[in-house]
N, CA, C and O atoms as a DFTB+ gen file, in Angstrom:
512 C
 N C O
     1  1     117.986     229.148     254.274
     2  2     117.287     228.058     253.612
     3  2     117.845     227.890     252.208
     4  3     117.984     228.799     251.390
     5  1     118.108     226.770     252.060
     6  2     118.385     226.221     250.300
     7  2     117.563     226.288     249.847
     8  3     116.488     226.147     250.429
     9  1     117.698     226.589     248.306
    10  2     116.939     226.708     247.448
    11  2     116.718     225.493     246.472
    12  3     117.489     225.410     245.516
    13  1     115.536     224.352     246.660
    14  2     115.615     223.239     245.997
    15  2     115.544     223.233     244.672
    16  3     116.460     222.693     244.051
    17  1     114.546     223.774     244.035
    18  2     114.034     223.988     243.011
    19  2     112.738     225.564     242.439
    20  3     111.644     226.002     242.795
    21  1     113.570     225.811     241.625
    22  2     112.778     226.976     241.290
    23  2     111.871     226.691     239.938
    24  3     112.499     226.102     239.058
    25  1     110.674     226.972     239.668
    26  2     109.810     227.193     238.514
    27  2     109.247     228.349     238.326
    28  3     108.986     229.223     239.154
    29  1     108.989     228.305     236.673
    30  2     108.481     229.381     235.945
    31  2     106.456     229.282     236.270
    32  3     105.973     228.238     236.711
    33  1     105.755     230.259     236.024
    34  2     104.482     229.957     235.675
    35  2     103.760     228.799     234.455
    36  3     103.587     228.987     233.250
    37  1     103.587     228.139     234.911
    38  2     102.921     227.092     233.748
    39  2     103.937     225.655     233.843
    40  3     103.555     224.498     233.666
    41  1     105.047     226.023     234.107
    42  2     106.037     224.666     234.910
    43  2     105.026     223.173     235.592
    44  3     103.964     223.335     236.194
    45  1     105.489     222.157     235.392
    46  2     104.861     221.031     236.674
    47  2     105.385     221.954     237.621
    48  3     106.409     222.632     237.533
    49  1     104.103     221.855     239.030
    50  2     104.779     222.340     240.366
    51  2     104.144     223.786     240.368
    52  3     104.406     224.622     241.233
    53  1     103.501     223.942     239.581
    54  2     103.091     225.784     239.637
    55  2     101.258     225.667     239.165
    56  3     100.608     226.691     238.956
    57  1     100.811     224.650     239.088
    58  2      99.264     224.611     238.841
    59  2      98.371     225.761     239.398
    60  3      97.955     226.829     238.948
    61  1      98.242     224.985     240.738
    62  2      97.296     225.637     241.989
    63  2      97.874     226.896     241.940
    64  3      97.042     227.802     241.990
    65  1      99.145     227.280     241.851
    66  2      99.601     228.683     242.047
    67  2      99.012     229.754     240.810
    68  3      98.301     230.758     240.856
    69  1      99.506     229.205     239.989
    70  2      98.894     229.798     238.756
    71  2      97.474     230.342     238.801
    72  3      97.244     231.492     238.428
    73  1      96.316     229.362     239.348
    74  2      95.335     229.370     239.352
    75  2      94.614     230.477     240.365
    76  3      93.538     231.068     240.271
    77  1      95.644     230.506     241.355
    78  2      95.550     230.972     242.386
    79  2      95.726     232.721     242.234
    80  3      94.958     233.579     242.668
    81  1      97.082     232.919     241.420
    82  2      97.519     234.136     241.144
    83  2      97.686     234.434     239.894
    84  3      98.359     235.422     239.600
    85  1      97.162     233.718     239.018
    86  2      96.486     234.057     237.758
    87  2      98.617     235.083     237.003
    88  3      99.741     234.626     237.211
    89  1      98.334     236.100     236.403
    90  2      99.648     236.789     236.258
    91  2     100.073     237.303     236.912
    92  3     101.120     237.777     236.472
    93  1      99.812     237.641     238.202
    94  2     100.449     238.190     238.906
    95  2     101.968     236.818     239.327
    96  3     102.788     236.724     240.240
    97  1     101.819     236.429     238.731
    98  2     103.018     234.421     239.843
    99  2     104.067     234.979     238.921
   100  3     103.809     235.312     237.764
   101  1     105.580     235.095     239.616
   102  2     106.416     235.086     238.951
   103  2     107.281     233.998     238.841
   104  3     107.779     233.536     237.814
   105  1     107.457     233.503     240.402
   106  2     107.951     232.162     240.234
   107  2     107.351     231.059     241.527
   108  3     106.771     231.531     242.505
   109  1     107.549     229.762     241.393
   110  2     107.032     229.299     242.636
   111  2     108.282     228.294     242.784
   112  3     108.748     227.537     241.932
   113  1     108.891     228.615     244.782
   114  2     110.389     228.139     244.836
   115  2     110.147     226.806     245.889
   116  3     109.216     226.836     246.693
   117  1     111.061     225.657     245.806
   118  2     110.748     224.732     246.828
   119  2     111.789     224.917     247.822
   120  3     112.727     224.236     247.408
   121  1     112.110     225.438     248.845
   122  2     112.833     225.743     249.505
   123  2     113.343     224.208     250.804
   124  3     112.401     223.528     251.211
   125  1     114.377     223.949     251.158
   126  2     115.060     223.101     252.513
   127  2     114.906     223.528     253.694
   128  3     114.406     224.644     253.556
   129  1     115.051     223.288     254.912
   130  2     115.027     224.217     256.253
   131  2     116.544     223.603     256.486
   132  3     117.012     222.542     256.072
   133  1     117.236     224.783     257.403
   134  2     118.648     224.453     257.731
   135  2     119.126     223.096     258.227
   136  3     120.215     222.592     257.954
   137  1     118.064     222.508     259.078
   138  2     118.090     221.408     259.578
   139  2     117.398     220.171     258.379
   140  3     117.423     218.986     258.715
   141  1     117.026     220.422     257.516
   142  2     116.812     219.803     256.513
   143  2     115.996     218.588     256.950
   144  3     116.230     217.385     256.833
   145  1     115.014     219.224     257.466
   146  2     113.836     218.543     258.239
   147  2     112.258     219.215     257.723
   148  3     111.277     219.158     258.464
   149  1     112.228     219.706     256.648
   150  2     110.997     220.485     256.235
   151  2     111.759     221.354     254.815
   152  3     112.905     221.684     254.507
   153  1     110.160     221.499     254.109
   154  2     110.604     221.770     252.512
   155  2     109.384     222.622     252.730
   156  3     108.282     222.238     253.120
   157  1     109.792     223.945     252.388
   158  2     108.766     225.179     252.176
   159  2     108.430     225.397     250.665
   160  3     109.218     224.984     249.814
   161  1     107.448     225.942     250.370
   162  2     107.206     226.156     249.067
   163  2     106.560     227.729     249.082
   164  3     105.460     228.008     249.557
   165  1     107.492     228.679     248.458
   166  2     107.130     229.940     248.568
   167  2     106.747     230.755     247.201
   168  3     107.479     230.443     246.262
   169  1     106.217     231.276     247.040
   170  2     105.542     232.035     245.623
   171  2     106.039     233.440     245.508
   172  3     106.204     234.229     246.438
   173  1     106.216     233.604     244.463
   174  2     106.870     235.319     244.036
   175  2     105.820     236.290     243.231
   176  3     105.862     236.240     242.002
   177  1     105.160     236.908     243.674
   178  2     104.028     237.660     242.761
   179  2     104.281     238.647     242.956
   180  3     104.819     238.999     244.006
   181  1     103.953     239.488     241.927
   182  2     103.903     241.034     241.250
   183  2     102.695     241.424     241.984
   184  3     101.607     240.907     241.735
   185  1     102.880     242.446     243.005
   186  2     101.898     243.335     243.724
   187  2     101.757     244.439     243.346
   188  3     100.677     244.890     243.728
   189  1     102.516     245.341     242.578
   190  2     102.340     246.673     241.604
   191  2     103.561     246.576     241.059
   192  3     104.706     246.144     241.195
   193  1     102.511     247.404     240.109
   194  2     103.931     248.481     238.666
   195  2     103.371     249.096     238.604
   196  3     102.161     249.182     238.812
   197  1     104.340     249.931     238.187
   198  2     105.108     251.233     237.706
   199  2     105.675     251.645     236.338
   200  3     106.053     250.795     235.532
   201  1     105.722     252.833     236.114
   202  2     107.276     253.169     234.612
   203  2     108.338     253.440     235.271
   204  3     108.561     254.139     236.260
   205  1     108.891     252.879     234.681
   206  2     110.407     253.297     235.390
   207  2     110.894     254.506     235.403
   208  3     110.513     255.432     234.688
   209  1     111.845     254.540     236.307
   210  2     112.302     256.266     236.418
   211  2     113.284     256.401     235.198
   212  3     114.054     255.592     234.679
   213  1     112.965     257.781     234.913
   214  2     114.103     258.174     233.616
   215  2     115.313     258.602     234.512
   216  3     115.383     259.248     235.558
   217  1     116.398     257.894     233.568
   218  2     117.740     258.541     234.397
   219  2     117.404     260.502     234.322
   220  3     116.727     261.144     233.519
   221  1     118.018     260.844     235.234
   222  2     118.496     262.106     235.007
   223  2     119.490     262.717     234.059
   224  3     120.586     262.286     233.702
   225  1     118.689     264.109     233.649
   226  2     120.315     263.812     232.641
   227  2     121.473     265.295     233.517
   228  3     121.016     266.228     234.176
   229  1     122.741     265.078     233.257
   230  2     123.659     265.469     233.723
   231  2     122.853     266.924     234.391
   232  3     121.694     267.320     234.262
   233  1     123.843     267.398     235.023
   234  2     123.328     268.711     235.470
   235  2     124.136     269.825     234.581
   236  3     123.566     270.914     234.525
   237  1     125.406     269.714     233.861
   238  2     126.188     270.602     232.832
   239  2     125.481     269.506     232.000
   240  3     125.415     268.296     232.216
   241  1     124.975     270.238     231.003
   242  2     124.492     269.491     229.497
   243  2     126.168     269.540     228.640
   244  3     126.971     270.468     228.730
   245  1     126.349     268.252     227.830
   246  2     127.435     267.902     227.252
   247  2     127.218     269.067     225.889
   248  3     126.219     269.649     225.465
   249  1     128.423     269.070     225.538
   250  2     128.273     270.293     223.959
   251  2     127.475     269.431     222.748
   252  3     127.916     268.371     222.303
   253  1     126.505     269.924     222.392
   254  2     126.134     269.807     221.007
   255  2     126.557     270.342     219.852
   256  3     127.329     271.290     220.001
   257  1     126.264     269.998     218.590
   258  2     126.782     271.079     217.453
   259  2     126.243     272.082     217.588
   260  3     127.069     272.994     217.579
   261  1     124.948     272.525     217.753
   262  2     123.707     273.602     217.868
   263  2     124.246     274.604     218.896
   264  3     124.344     275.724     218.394
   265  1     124.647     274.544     220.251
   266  2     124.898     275.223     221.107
   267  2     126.751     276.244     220.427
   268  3     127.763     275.899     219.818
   269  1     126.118     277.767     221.153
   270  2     127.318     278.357     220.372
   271  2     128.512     278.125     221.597
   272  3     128.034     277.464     222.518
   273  1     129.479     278.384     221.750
   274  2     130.678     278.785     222.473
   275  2     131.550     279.609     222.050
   276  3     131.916     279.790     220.888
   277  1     132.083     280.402     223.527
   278  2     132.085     281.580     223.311
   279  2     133.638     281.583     224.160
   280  3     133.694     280.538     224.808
   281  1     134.959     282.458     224.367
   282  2     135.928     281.857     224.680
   283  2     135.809     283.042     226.066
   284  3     135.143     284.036     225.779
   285  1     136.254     283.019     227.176
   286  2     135.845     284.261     228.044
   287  2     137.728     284.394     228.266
   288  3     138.613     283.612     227.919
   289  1     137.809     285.896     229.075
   290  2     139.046     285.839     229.622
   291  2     139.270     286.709     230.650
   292  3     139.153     287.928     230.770
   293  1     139.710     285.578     231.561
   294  2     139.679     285.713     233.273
   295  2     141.189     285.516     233.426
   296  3     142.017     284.746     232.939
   297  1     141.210     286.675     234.427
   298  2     143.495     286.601     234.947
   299  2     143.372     285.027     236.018
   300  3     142.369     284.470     236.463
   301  1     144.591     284.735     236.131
   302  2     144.921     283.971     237.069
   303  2     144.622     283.886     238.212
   304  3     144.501     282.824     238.822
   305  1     144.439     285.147     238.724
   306  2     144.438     285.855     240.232
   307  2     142.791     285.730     240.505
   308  3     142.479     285.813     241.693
   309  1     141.879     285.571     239.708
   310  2     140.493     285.693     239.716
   311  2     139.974     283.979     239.979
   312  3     139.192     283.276     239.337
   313  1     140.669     283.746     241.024
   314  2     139.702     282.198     241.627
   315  2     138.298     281.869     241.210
   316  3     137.758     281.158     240.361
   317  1     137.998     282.549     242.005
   318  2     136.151     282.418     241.874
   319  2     135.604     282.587     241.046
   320  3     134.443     282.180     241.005
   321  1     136.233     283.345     239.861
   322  2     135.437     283.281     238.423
   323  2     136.180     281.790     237.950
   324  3     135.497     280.835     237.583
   325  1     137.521     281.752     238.012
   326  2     137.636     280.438     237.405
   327  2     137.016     279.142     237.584
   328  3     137.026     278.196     236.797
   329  1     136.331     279.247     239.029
   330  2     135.858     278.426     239.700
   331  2     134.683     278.428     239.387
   332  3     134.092     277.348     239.400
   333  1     133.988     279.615     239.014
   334  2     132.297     279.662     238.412
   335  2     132.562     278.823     236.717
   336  3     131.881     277.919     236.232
   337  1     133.408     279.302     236.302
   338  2     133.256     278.771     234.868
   339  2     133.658     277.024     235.107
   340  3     132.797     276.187     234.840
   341  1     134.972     276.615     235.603
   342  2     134.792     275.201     235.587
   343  2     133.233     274.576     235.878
   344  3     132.934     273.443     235.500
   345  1     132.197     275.541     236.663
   346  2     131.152     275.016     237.457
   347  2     130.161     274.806     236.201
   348  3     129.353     273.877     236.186
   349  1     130.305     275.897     234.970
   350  2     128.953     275.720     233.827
   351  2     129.687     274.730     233.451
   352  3     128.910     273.775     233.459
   353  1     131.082     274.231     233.005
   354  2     131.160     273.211     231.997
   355  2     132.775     273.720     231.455
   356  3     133.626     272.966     230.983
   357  1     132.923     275.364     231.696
   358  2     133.875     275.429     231.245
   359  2     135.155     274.609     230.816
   360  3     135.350     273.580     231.463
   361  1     136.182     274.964     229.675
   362  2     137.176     274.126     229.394
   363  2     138.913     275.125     229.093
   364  3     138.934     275.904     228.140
   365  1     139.928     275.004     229.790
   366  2     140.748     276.030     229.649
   367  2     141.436     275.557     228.311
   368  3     141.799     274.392     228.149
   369  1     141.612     276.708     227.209
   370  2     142.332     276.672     226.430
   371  2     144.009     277.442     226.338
   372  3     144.381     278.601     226.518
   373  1     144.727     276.198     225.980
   374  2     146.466     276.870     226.928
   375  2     146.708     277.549     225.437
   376  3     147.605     278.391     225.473
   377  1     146.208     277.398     224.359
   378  2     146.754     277.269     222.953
   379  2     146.467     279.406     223.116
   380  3     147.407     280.200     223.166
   381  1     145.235     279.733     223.153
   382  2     144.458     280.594     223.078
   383  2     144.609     281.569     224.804
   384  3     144.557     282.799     224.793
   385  1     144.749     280.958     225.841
   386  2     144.998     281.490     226.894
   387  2     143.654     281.942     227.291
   388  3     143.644     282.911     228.049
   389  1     142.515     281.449     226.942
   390  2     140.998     281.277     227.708
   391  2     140.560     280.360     228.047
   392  3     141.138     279.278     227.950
   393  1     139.321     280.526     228.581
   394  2     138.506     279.921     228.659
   395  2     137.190     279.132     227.856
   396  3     136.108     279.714     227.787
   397  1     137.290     278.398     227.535
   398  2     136.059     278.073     226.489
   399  2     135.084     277.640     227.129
   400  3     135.118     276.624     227.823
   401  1     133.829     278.573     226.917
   402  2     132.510     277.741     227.747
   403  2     131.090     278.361     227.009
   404  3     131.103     279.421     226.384
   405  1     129.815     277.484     227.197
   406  2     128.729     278.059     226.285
   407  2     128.199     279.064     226.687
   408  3     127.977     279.413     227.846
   409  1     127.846     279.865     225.157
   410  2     127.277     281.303     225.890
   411  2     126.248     281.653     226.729
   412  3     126.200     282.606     227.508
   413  1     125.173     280.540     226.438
   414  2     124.401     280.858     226.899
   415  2     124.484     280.630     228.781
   416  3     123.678     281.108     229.579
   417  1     125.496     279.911     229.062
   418  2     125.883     279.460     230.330
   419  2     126.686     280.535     231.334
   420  3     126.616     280.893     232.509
   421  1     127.339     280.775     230.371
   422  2     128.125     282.117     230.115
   423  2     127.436     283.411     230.948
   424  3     127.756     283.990     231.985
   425  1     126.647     283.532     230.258
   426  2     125.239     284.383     230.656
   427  2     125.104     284.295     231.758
   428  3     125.590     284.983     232.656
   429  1     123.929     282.802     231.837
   430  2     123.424     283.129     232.976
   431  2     124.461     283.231     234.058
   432  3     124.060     283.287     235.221
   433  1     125.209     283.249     233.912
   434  2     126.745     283.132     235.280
   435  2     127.129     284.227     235.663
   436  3     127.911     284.365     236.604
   437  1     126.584     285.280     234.916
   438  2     126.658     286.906     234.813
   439  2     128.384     287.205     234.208
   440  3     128.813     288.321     234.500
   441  1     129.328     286.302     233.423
   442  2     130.231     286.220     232.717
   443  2     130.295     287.193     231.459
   444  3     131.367     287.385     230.885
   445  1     129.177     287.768     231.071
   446  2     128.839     287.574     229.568
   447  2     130.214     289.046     229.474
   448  3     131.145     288.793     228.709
   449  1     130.257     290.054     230.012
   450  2     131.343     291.017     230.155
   451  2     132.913     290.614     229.652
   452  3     133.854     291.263     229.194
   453  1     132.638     288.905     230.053
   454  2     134.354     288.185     229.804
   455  2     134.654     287.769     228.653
   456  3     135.811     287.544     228.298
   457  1     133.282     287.569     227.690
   458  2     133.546     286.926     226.674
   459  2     134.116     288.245     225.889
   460  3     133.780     289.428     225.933
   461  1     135.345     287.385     224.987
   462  2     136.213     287.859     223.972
   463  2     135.704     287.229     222.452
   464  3     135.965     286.088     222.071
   465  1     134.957     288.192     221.719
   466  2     134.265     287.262     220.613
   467  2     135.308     287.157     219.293
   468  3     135.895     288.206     219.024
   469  1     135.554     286.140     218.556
   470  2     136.383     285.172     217.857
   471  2     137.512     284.963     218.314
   472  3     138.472     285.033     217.547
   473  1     137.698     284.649     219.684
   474  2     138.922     284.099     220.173
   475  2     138.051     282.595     220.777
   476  3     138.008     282.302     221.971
   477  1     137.695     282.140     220.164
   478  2     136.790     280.750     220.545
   479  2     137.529     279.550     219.173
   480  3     137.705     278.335     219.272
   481  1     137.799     280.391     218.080
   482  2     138.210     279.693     217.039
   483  2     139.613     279.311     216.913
   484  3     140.062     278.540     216.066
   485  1     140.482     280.110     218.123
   486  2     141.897     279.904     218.594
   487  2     141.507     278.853     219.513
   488  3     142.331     279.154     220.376
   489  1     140.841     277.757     220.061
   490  2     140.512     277.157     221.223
   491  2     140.512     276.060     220.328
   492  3     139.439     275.560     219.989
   493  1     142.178     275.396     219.679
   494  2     141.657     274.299     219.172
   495  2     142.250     273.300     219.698
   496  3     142.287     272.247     219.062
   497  1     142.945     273.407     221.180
   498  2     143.425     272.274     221.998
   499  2     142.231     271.905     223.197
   500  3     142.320     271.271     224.248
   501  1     140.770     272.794     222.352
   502  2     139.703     272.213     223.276
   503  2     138.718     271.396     223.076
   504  3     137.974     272.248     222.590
   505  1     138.202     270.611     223.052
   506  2     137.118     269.840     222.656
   507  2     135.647     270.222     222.516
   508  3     134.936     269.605     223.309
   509  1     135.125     270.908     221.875
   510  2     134.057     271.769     222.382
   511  2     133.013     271.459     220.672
   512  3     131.914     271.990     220.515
């Protein structure tokens, strides 16, 4: 169906509707039939609300200034740790030859053994 004409609430063409659905009327549409043999007139009303959903926020939280980082150091040969640290957020530093990732993430990852403390301040080809 074409869409002939659309109106707002309070528009000519939206009286009775208005009256009818008070605020709930969002719009009232004059619609064609394919055969263009009949003109429908259909109404749009608000049946509930809601608050909207809050986005989610990431599942790795992005670095703040506040949060410390800590540089860890894992061999080559150790996959699965490298693979746990890319997983908190980790970031490889080639400058420094670690890993840079937050401590507290660090932690809970059961990592905390890897961290090498002030080799985080050699990590300056990392963004952190």
């Amino acid at each position: 169906m074409d869409v002939i004409k659309t109106f707002k609430p309070g528009d000519d063409g939206t009286k009775r509707y208005s009256e009818k659905y008070g605020q709930q009327l969002c719009a009232v549409r004059y619609r064609r039939s394919p055969c263009k043999k009949t003109v429908y007139t259909t109404v749009e009303i608000i049946v509930s609300a809601r608050d909207a959903y809050k986005r989610q926020e990431r599942a790795l939280p992005r670095h703040t200034p506040d949060k410390k980082w800590v540089a860890l150091k894992i061999g080559f040969e150790e996959t699965h740790l490298r693979n746990e640290v890319r997983r908190i957020g980790g970031r490889w530093s080639q400058s420094a030859q670690a890993w840079a990732a937050n401590r507290r993430l660090a932690e809970s990852a059961n990592l905390g053994h890897r961290i090498v403390e002030g080799l985080v301040e050699q990590c300056l080809d990392v963004e952190i």
